[in-house]
C-alpha positions as CSV (number, residue, x, y, z in Angstrom):
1,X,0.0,0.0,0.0
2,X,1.2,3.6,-0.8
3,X,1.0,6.0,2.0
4,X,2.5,9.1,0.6
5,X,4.5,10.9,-2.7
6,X,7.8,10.4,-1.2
7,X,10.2,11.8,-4.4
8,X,9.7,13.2,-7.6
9,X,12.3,13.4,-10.0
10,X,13.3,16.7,-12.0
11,X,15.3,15.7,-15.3
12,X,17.4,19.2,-16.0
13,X,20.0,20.0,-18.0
14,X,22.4,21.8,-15.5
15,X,21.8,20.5,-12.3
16,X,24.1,23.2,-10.2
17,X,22.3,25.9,-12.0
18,X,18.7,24.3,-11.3
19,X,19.5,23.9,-7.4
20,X,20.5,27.7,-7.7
21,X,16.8,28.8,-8.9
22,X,15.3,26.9,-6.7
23,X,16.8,27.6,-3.4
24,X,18.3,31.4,-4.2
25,X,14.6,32.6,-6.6
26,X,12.5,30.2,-4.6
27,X,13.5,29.5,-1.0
28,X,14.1,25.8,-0.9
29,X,16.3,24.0,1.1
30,X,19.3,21.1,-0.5
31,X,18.0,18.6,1.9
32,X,21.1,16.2,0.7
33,X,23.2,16.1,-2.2
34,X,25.0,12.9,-3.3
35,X,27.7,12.1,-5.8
36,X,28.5,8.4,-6.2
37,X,31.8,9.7,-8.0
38,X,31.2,7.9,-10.9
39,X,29.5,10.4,-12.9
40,X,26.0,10.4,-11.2
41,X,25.2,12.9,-8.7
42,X,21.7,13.8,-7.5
43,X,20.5,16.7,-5.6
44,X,17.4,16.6,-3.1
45,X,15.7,19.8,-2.8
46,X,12.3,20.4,-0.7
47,X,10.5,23.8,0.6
48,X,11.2,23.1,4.1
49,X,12.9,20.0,5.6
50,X,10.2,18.6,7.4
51,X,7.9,17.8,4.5
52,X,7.2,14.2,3.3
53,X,7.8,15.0,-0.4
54,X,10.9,16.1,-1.7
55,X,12.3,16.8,-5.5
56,X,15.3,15.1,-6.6
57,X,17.4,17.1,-9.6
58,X,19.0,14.7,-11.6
59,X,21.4,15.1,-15.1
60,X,19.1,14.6,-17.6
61,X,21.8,13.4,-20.2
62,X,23.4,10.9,-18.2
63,X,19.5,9.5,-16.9
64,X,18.6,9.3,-20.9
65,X,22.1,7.4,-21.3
66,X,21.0,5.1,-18.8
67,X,17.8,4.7,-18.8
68,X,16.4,5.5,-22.8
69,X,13.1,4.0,-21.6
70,X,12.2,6.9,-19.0
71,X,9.9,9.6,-19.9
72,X,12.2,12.6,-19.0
73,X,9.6,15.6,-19.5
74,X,9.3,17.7,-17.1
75,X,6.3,16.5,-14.3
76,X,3.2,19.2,-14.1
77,X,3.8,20.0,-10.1
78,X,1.3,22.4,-8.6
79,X,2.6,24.2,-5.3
80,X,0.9,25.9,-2.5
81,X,1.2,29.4,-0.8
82,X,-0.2,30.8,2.5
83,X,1.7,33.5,1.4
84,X,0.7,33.6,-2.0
85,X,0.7,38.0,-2.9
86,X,4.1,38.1,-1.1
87,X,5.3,35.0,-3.2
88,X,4.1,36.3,-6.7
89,X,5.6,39.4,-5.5
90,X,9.0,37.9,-4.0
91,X,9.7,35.9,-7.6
92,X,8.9,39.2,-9.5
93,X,11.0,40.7,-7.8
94,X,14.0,38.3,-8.5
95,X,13.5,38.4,-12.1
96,X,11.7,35.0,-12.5
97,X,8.9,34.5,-15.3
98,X,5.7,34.5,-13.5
99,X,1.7,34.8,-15.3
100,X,-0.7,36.1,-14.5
101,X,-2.4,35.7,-11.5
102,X,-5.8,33.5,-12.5
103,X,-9.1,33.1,-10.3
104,X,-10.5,29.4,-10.5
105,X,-12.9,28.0,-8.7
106,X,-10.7,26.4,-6.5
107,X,-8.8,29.6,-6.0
108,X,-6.0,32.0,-7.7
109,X,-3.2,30.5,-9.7
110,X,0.1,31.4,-11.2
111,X,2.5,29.4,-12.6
112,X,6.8,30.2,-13.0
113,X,9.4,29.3,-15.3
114,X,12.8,27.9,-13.9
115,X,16.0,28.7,-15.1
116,X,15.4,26.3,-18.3
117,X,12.0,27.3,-19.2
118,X,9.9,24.3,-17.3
119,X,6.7,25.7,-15.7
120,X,5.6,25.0,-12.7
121,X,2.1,26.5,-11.1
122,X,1.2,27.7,-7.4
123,X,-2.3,28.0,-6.0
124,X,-3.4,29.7,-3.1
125,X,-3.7,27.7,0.0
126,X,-6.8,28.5,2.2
């Protein structure tokens, strides 16, 4: 039985450059970072370092080499905000591609663009 999302795994192109966005525009944390000195190194990255679900950046290259059957796109991950205004505001403000801000009917949206144009969306927590 599954009981949680415990990873999800980013495919990028520079991994250095992706855990730069997301902890310096974004505010996450490198919960660990692991290099098996063999070529593959992986990066664990989370909002805070208490939360069950975590984001691993791995070399997308070097996963395609190994592993030609994986579907290396970029997963559709929505985020959530209690501080949703000040987060719009705070990647604005440090030159990250945001949209517009959207009203659902589950609540406002807007989704960001990393440092290699994947988009990501956060909603509004209640």
């Amino acid at each position: 039985m599954i009981n949680n999302v415990g990873q999800i795994m980013l495919y990028v192109d520079d991994q250095d450059k992706a855990k730069e966005f997301w902890t310096e525009k974004v505010g996450f944390s490198v919960i660990s970072e692991e290099d098996n000195g063999q070529g593959m190194k992986w990066i664990e990255i989370a909002p805070t370092k208490e939360v069950e679900t975590s984001i691993i950046l791995h070399n997308k290259e070097l996963i395609a080499k190994m592993s030609p059957e994986l579907n290396l796109g970029t997963p559709s991950l929505m985020f959530f905000s209690n501080n949703f205004d000040g987060l719009y505001s705070d990647l604005s403000n440090k030159h990250v591609t945001v949209g517009e801000i959207v009203n659902i009917p589950s609540g406002r949206v807007f989704n960001f663009a990393d440092s290699e144009n994947n988009y990501f969306a956060v909603m509004e927590k209640r």
